[in-house]
DOLUMKE-950345 format. One record per residue: residue number from 1; residue in three letters; chain; x, y, z of N, C-alpha, C in turn. Coordinates in steps of 0.1 Angstrom, whole numbers. Each point is the difference from the previous one (the first is absolute). Example, Ala and Ser with C-alpha at 12.3 -4.5 7.8 and 13.67 -1.06 7.14 Angstrom:
<recs>
1 ALA A 132 -57 78 -9 12 0 9 12 0
2 SER A -4 11 -7 9 11 0 -8 11 8
</recs>
This chain:
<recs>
1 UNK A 233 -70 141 -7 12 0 -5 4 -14
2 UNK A -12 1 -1 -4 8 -12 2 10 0
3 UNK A 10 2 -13 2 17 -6 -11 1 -11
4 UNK A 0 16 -10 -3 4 -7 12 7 -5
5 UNK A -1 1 -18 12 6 -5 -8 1 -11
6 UNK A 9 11 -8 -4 1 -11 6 -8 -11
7 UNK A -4 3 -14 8 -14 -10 15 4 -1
8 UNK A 2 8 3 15 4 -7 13 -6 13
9 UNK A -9 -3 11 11 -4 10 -2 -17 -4
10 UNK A -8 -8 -10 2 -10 7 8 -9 -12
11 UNK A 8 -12 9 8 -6 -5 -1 -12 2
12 UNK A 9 -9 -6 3 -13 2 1 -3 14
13 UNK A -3 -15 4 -1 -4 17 -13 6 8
14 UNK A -7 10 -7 -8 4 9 -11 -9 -2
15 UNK A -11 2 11 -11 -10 5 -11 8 -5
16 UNK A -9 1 -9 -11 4 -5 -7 -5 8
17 UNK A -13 10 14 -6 -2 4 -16 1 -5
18 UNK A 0 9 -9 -15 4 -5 6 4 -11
19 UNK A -2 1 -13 2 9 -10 -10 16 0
20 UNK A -8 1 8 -4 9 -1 -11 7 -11
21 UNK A -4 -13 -9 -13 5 -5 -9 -13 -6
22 UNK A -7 6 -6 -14 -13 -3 10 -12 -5
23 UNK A -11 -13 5 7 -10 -4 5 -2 -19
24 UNK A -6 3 -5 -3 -2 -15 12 14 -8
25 UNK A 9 3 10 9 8 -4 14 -2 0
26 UNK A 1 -10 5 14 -7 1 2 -15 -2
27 UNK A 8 -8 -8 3 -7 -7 8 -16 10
28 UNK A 0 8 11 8 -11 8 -16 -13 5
29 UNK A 7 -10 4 -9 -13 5 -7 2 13
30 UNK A 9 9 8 -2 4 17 -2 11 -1
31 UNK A -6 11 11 3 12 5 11 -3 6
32 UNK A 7 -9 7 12 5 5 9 -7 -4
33 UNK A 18 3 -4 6 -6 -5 13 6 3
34 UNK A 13 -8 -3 12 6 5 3 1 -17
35 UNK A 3 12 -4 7 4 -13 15 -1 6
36 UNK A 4 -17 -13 12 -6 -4 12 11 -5
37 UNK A -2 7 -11 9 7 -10 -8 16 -9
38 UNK A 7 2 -5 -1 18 -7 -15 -2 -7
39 UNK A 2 -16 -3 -8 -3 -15 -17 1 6
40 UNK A 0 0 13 -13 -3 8 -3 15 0
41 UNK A 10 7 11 -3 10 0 -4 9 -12
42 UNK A 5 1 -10 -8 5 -11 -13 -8 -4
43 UNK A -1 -11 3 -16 -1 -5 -7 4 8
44 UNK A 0 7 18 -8 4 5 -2 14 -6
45 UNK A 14 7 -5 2 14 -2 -12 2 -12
46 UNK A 0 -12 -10 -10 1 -14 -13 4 2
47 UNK A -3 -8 12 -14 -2 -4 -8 14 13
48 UNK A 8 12 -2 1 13 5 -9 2 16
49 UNK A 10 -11 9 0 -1 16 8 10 3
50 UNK A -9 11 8 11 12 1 7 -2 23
51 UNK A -10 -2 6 6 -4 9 -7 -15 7
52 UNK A 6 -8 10 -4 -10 3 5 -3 15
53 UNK A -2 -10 3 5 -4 15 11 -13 0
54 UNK A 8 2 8 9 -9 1 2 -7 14
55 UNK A -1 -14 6 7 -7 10 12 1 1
56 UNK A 5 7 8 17 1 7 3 -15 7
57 UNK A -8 -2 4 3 -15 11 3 -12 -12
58 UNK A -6 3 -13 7 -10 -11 7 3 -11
59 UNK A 2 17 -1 10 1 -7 5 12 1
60 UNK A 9 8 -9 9 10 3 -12 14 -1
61 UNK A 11 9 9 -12 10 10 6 14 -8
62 UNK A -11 12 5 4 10 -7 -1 6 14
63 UNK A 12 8 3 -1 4 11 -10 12 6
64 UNK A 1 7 -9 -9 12 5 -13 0 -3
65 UNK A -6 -12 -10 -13 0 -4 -11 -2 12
66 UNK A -11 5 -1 -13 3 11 -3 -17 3
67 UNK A -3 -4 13 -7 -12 2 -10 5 -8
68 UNK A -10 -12 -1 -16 -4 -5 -9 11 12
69 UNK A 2 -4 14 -7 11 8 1 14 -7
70 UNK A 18 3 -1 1 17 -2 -4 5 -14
71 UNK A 0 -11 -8 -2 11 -16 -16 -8 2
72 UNK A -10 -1 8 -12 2 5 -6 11 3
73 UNK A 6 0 14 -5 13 3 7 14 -9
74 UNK A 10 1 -5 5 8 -8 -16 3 -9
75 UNK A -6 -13 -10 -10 4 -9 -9 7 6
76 UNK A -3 -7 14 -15 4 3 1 14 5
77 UNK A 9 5 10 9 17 -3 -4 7 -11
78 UNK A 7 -9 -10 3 11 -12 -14 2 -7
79 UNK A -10 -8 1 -16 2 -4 -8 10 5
80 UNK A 4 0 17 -11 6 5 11 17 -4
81 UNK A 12 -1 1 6 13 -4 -9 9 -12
82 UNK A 2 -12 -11 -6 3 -13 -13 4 -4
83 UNK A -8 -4 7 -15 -1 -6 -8 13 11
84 UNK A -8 4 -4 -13 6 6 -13 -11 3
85 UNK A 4 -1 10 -11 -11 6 -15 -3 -2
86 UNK A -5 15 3 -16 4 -4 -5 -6 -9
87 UNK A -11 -5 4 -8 -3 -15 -3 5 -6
88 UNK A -2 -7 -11 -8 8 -16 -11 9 1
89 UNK A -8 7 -9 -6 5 -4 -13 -8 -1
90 UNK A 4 -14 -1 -10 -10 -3 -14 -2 8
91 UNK A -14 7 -1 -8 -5 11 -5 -17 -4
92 UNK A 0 -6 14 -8 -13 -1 -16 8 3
93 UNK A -9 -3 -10 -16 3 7 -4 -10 7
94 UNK A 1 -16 5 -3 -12 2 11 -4 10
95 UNK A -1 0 14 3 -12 11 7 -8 -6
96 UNK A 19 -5 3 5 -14 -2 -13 -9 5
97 UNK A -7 -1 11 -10 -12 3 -11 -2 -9
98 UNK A -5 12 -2 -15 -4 -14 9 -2 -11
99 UNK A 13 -1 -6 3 -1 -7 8 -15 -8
100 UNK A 6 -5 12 2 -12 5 -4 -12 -10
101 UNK A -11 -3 8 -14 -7 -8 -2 0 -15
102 UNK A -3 13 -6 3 1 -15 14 -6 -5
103 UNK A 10 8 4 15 -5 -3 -3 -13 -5
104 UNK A 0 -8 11 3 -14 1 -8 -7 -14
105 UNK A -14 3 -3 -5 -1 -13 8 1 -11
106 UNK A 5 13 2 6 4 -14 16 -6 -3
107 UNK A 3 -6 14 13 -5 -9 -2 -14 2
108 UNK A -11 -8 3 -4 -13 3 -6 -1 -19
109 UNK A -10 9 -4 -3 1 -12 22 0 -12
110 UNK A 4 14 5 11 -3 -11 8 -11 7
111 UNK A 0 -9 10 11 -14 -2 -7 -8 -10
112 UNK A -12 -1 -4 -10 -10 -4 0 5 -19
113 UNK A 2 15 -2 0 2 -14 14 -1 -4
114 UNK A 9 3 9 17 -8 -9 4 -12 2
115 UNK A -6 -6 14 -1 -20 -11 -11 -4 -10
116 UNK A -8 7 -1 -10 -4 -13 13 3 -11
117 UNK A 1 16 -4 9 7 -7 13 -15 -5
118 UNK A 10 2 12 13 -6 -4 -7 -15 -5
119 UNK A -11 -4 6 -2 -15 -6 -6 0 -12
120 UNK A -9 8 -6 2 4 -12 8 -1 -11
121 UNK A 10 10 8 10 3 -11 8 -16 -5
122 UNK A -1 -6 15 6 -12 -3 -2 -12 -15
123 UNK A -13 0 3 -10 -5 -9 4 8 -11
124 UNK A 7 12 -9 0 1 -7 -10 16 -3
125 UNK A -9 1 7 -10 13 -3 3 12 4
126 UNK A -5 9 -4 4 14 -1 -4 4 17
127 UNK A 10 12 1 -2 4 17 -14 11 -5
128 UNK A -6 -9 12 -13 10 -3 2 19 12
129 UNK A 6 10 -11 0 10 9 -13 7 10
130 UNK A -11 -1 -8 -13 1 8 0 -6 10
131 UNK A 1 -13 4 1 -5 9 11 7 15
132 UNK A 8 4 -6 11 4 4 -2 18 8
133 UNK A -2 6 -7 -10 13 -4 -8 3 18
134 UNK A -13 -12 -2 -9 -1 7 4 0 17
135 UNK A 8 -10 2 7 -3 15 8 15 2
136 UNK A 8 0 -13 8 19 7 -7 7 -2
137 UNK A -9 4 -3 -9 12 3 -9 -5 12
138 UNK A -1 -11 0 -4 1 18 6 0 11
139 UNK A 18 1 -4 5 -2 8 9 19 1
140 UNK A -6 6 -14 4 15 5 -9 8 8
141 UNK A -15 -11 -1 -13 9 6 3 2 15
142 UNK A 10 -17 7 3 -1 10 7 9 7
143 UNK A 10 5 -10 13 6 9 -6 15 1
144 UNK A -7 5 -9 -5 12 -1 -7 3 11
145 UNK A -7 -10 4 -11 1 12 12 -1 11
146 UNK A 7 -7 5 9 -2 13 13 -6 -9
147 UNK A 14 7 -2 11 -6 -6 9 -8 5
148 UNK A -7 -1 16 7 -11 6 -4 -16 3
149 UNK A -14 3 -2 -7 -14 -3 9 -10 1
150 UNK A -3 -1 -18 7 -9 -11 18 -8 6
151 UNK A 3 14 2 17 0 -3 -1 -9 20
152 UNK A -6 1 10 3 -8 11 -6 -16 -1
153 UNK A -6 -2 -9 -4 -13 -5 9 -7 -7
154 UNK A 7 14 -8 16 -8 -8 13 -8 9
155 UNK A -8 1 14 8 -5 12 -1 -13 2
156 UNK A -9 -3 -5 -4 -18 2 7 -4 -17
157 UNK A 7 -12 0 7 -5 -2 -3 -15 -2
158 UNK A -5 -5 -12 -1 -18 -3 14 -6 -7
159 UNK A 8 -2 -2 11 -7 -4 -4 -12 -10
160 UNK A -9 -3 4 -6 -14 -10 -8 5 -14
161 UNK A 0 16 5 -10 3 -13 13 13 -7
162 UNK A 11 -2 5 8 13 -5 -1 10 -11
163 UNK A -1 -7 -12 0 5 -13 -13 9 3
164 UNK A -15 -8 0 -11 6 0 -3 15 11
165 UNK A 8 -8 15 0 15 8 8 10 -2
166 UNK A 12 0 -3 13 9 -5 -9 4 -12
167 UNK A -5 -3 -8 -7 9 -13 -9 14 7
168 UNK A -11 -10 9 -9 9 6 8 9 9
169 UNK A 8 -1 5 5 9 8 9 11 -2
170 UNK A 9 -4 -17 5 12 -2 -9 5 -8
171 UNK A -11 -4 -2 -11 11 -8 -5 12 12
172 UNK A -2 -9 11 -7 9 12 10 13 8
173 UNK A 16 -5 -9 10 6 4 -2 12 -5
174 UNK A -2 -5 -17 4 13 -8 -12 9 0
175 UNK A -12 0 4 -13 1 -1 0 12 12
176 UNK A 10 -5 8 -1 13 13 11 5 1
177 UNK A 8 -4 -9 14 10 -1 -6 9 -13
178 UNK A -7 -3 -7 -3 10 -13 -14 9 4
179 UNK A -4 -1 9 -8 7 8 8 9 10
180 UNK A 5 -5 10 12 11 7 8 6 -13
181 UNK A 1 -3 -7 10 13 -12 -12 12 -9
182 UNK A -13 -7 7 -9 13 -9 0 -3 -14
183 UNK A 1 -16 -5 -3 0 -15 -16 -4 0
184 UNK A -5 9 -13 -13 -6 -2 -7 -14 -2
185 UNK A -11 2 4 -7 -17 6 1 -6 -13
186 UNK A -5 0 -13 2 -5 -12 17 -9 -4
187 UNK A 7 11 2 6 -4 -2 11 -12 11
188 UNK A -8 3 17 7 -7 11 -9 -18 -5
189 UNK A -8 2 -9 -9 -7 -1 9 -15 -14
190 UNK A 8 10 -11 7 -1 -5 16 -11 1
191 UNK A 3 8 15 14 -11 8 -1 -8 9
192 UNK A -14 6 4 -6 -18 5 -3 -13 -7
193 UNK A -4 7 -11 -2 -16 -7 17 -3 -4
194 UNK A 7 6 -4 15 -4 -1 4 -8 11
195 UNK A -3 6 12 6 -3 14 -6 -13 0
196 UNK A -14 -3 -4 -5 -15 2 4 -8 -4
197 UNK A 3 7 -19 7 -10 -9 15 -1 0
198 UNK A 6 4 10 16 4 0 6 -11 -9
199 UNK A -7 -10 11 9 -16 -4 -6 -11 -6
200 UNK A -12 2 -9 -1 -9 -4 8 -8 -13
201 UNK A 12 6 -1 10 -9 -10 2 -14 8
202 UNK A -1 2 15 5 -10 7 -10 -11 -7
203 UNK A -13 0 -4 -8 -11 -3 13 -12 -15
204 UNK A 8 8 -5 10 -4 -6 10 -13 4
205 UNK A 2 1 18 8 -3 -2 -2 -10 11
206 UNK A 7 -12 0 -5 -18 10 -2 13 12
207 UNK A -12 -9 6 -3 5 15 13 -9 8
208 UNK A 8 -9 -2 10 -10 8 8 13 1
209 UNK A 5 7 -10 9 10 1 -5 12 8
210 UNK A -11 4 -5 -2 12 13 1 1 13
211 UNK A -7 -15 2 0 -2 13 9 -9 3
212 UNK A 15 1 -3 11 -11 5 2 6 14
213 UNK A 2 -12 7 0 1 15 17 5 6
214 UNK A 7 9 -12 16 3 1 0 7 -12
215 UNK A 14 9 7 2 9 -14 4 -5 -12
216 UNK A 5 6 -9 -5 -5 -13 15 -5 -5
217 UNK A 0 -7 -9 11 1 -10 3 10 -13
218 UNK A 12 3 -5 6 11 -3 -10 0 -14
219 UNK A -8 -11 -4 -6 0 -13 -15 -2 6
220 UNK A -3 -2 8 -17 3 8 -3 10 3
221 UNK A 12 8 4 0 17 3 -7 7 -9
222 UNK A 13 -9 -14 -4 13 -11 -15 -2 -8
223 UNK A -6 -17 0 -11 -1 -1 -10 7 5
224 UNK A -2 2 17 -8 9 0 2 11 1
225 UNK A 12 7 0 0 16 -3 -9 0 -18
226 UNK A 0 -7 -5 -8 2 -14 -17 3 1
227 UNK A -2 -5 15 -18 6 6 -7 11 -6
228 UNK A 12 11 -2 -5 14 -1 2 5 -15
229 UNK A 4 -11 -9 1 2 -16 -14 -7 -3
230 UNK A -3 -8 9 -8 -9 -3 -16 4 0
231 UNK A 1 4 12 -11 14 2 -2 8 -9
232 UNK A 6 7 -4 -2 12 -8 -1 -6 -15
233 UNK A 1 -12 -6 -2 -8 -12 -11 -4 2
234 UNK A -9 -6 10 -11 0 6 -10 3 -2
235 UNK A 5 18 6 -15 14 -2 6 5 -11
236 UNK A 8 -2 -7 1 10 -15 -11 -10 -6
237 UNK A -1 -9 1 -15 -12 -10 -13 5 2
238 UNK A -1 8 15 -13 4 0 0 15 -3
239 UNK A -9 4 -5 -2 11 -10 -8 11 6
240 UNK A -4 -3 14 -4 7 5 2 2 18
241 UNK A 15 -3 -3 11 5 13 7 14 -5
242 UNK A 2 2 17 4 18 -6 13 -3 0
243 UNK A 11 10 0 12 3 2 2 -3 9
244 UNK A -4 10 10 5 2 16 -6 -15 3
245 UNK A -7 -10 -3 1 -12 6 14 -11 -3
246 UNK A 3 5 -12 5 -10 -9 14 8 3
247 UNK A 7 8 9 12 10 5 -1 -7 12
248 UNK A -8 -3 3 -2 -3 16 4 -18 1
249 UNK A -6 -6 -9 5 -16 2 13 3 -3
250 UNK A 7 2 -11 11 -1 -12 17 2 8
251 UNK A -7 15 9 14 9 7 -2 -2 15
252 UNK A -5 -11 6 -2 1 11 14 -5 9
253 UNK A 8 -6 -9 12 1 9 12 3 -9
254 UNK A 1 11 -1 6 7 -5 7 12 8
255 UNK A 9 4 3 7 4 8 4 16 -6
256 UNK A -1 16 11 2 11 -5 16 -5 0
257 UNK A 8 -5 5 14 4 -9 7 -12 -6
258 UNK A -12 -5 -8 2 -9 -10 7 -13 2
259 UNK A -3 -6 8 2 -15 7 -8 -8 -2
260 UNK A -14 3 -4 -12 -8 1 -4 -9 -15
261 UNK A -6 -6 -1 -5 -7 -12 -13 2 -4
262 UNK A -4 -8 -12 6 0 -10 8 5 -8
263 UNK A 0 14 -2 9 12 -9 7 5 3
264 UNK A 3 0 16 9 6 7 1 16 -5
265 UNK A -15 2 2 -3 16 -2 9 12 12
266 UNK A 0 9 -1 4 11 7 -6 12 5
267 UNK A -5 3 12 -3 14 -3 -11 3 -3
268 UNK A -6 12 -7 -8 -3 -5 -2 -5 -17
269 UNK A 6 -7 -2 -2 -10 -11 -15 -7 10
270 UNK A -3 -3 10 -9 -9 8 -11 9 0
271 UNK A -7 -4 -4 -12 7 2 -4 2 17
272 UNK A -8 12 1 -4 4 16 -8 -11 4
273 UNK A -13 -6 -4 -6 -9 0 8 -17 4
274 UNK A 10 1 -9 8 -13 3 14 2 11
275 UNK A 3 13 3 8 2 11 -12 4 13
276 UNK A -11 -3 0 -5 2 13 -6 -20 -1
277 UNK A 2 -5 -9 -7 -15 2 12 -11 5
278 UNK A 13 9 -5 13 -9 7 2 2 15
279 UNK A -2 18 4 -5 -8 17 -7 -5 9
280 UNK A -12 4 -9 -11 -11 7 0 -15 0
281 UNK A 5 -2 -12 4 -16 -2 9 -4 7
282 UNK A 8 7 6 14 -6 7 -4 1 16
283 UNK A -6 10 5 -11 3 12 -7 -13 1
284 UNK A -9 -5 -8 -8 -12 4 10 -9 1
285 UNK A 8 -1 -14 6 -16 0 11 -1 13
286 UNK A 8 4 11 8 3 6 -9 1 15
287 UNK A -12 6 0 -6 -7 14 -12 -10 0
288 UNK A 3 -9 -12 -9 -17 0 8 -9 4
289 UNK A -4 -8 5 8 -12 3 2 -13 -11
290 UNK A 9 -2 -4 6 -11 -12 3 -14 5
291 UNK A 0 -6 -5 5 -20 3 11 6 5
292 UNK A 7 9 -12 18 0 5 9 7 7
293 UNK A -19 14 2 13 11 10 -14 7 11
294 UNK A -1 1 7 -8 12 14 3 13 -8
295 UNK A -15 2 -4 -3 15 0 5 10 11
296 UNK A 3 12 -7 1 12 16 -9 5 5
297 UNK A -1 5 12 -10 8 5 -3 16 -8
298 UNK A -12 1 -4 3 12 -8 7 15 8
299 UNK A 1 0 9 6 12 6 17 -4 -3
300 UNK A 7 -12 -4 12 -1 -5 -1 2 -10
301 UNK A -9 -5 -12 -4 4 -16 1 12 3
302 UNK A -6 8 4 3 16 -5 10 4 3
303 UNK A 8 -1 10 14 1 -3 10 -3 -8
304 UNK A -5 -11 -4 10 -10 -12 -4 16 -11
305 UNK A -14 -1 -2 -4 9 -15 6 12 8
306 UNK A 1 7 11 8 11 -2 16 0 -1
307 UNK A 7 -10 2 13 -5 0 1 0 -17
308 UNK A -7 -7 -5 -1 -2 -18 0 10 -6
309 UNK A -11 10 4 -2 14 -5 12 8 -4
310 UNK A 11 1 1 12 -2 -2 5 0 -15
311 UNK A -1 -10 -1 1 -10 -12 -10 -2 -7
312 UNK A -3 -13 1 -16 -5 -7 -9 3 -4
313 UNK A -6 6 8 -13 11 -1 6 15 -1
314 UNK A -12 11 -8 0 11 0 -5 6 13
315 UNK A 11 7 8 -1 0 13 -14 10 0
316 UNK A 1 6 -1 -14 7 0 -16 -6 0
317 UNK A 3 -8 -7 -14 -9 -3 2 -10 16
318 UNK A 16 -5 -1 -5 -15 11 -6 9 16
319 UNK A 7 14 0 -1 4 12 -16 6 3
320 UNK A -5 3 -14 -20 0 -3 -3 -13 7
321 UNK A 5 -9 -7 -8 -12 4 1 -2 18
322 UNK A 12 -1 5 1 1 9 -4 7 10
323 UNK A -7 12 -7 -15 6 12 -10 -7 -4
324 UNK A -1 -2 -16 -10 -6 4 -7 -7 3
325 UNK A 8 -12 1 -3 -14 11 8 5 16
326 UNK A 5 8 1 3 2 14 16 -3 7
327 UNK A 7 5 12 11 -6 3 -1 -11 5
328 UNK A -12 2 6 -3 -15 9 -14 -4 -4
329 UNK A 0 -12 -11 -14 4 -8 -6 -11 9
330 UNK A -14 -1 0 -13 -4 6 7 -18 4
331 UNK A 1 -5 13 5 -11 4 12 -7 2
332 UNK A 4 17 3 15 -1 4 2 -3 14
333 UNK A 8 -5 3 4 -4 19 7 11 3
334 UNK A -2 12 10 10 8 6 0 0 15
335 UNK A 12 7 0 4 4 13 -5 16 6
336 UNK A -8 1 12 -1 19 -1 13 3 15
337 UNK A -4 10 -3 13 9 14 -4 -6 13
338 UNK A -11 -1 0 -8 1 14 8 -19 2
339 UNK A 6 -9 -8 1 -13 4 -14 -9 -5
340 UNK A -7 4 -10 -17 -7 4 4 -8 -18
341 UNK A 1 -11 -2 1 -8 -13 -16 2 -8
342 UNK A 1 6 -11 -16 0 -6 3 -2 -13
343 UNK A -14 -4 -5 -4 -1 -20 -2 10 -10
344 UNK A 4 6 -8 -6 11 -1 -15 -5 -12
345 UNK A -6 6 7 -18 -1 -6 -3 8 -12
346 UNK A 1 13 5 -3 9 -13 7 9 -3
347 UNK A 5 7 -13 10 6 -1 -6 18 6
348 UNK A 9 10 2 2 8 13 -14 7 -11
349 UNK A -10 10 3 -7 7 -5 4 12 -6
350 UNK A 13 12 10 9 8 1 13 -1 -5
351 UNK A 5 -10 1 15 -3 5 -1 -19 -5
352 UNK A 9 -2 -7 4 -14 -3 11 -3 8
353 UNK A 2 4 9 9 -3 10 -7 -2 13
354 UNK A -7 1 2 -17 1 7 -12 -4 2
355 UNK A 2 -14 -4 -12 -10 -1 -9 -6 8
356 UNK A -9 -3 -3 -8 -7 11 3 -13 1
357 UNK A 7 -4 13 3 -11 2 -8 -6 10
358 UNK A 2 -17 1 -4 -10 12 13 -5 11
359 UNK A -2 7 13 7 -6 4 2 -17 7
360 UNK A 9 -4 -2 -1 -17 -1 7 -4 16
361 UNK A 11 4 2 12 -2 11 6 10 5
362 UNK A 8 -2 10 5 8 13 9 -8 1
363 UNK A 17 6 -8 9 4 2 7 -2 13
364 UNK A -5 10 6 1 5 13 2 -12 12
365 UNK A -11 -2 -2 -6 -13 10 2 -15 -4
366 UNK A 2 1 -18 2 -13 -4 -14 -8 2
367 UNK A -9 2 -6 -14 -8 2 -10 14 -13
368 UNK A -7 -14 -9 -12 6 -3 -10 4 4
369 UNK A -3 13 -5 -13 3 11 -10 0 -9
370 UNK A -11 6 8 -15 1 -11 1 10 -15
371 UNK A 1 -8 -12 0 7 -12 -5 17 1
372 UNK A 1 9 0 -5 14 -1 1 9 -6
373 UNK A -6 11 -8 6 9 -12 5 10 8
374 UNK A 7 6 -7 12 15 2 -2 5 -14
375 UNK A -5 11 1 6 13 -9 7 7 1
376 UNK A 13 -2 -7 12 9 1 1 15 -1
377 UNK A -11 -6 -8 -2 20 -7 -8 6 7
378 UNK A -6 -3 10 -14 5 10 10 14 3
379 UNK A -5 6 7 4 12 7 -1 0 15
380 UNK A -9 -12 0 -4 -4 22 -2 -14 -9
381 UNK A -4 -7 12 -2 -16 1 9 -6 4
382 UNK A -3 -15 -2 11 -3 4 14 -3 -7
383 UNK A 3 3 -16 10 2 -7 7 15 0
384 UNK A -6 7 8 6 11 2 12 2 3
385 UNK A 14 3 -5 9 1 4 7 -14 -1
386 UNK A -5 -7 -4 10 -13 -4 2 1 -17
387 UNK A 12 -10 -2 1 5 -15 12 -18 -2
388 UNK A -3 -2 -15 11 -13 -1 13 3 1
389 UNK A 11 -7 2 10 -2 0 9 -10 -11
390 UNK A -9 -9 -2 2 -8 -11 -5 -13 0
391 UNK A 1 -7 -10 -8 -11 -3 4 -16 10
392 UNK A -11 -8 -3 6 -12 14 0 -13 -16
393 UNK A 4 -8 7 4 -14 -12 -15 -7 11
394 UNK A -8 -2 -12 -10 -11 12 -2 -16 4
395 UNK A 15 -2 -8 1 -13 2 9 -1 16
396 UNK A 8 13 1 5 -2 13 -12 0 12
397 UNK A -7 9 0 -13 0 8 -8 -11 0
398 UNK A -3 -8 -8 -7 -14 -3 -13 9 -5
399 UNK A -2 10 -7 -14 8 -2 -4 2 -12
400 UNK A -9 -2 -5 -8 -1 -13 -7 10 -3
401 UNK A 7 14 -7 -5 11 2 -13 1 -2
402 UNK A -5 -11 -13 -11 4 -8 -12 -5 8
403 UNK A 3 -9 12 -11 -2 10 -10 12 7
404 UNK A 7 8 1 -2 17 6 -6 8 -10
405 UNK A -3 -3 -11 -3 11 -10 -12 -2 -6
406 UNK A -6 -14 4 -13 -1 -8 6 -4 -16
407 UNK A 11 -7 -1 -3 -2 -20 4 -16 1
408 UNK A 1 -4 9 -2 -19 0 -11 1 -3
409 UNK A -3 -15 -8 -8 -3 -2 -7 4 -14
410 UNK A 8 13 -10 -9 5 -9 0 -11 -14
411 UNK A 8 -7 -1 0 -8 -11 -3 -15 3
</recs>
């Protein structure tokens, strides 16, 4: 049985099922492992794992700790307790559909200017910020016009291109998370180019290493945890990067109660800019899929970031972010009351708990039926009075959410 516990219950003999956060944050060979002696257990305690999951069936049990099901549903409870659902203030003037079409330009344009960029840098030449500049300000023009565009296209997923997509994507992250917080365009214009350039220290370091097909060794770890020194030595050469870009590569994993690296800053020692780029960065990297580990569905990612919020993040900010991509953000698999399995399509208009979904299957009956939309948030139709329940795994279904939504095919 999978449990969940927190760090202070765990001991020797026990079965380490998940450590419970990004790969690049723990020092072990596996995610799963049986801690031998005291000496293990403090090196999980170091590298500041505050709770995780344990196998009972392989090793010593905590008795009263929550299965994996119960400290689940416990989060997704304590969220909807927490938050005010409604949406923002934010008007879209532009249709997700007329909007669509542009999107796809604008982040097909920024994959194409951060492999020019990091191949550059490779070669030795300076990061051309103009370059850089150009793609985020067409990709603030985007969000401005419809802010969900961009960010449901962040749903597609290439693995062979990771570095280049994971750039583009926590840029598109921070780009509509600094727009839902009401900071001005200039300057959202500002931590997008950070957000593009987060990582190009990585051009630093053997691509064999980035991309090893297994976790790392105790001295590969610490090699690439050096990514984000490396970065920021980078854009201090170019003389016409801002701050807020150069906060944004440098502190992006960097941790509010000071577990994170490089500096193992605190608090606000992190700049706002670089504590809103650590969870977007951990949001993308956590639902891509890796050689070594299966991405999550993002309706589990926001849990995880509200589980973190806790700790790691400044809870206020992760629980921002988390409206603003949503509880169940755009191509999530759910379950509704009514029994009917759907996608959700677009996020709610009213209510982020309320989306416009496609329904896929019947539950009920056990058979897919004809794809169809539901608005949750209608007041009549046919979403009237139905509402989610919670999210489905779509590999148990055998169902490819993103077939339903119109964003195959964009790259």
């Amino acid at each position: 049985m999978i449990k969940k516990i927190s760090i202070e219950k765990l001991q020797p003999g026990m079965f380490v099922q998940n450590f419970n956060c990004s790969w690049l944050e723990h020092p072990f060979l596996t995610n799963s492992v049986l801690l031998k002696n005291d000496k293990e257990v403090v090196k999980v305690k170091e590298f500041g794992i505050r709770e995780l999951y344990i196998d009972t069936e392989k090793g010593a049990d905590v008795g009263d700790a929550p299965t994996l099901e119960e400290a689940h549903l416990k989060s997704t409870e304590e969220m909807h307790q927490v938050f005010d659902w409604g949406r923002s203030d934010i008007v879209n003037p532009v249709q997700i559909e007329e909007e669509l079409p542009k999107a796809k330009r604008v982040k097909q344009d920024a994959k194409k200017a951060i492999t020019d960029i990091m191949s550059d840098i490779k070669m030795g030449k300076q990061v051309e910020v103009e370059k850089a500049e150009h793609v985020v300000e067409n990709m603030v023009d985007s969000v401005f016009r419809n802010s969900d565009a961009l960010t449901s296209l962040s749903r597609i997923k290439d693995s062979d291109q990771y570095l280049f997509m994971h750039s583009v994507n926590v840029c598109v992250l921070l780009v509509s998370f600094c727009r839902f917080m009401g900071i001005g365009r200039d300057v959202i214009v500002k931590v997008g180019v950070g957000g593009l350039l987060h990582d190009v220290g990585k051009t630093k370091i053997s691509p064999s290493l980035l991309n090893k097909p297994s976790h790392l060794t105790q001295k590969e770890f610490e090699l690439i945890q050096k990514h984000a020194a490396l970065s920021r030595e980078i854009l201090l050469k170019t003389t016409t990067i801002s701050m807020e870009a150069i906060q944004v590569a440098y502190q992006h994993h960097e941790r509010f109660d000071g577990s994170g690296y490089p500096d193992k800053l605190q608090g606000d020692q992190i700049s706002l800019f670089g504590q809103m780029a650590s969870i977007a960065d951990v949001y993308d990297a956590i639902t891509t899929d890796r050689v070594y580990h299966k991405g999550v569905e993002p309706a589990d990612a926001i849990r995880m970031i509200f589980d973190w919020s806790k700790h790691h993040f400044r809870e206020d900010l992760a629980h921002r972010f988390i409206k603003c991509v949503g509880i169940y953000p755009v191509g999530t698999l759910v379950r509704l009351e009514s029994g009917l399995i759907a996608v959700v399509a677009e996020p709610g208009k009213t209510n982020i708990l309320c989306p416009l979904v496609k329904v896929v299957y019947d539950s009920n009956k056990h058979r897919f039926v004809k794809p169809h939309d539901m608005d949750l948030g209608g007041r009549d139709g046919s979403g009237a009075g139905d509402r989610i329940i919670g999210y489905e795994n779509p590999i148990k279904h055998g169902i490819n959410p993103l077939d339903y939504i119109n964003l195959q095919g964009i790259f």
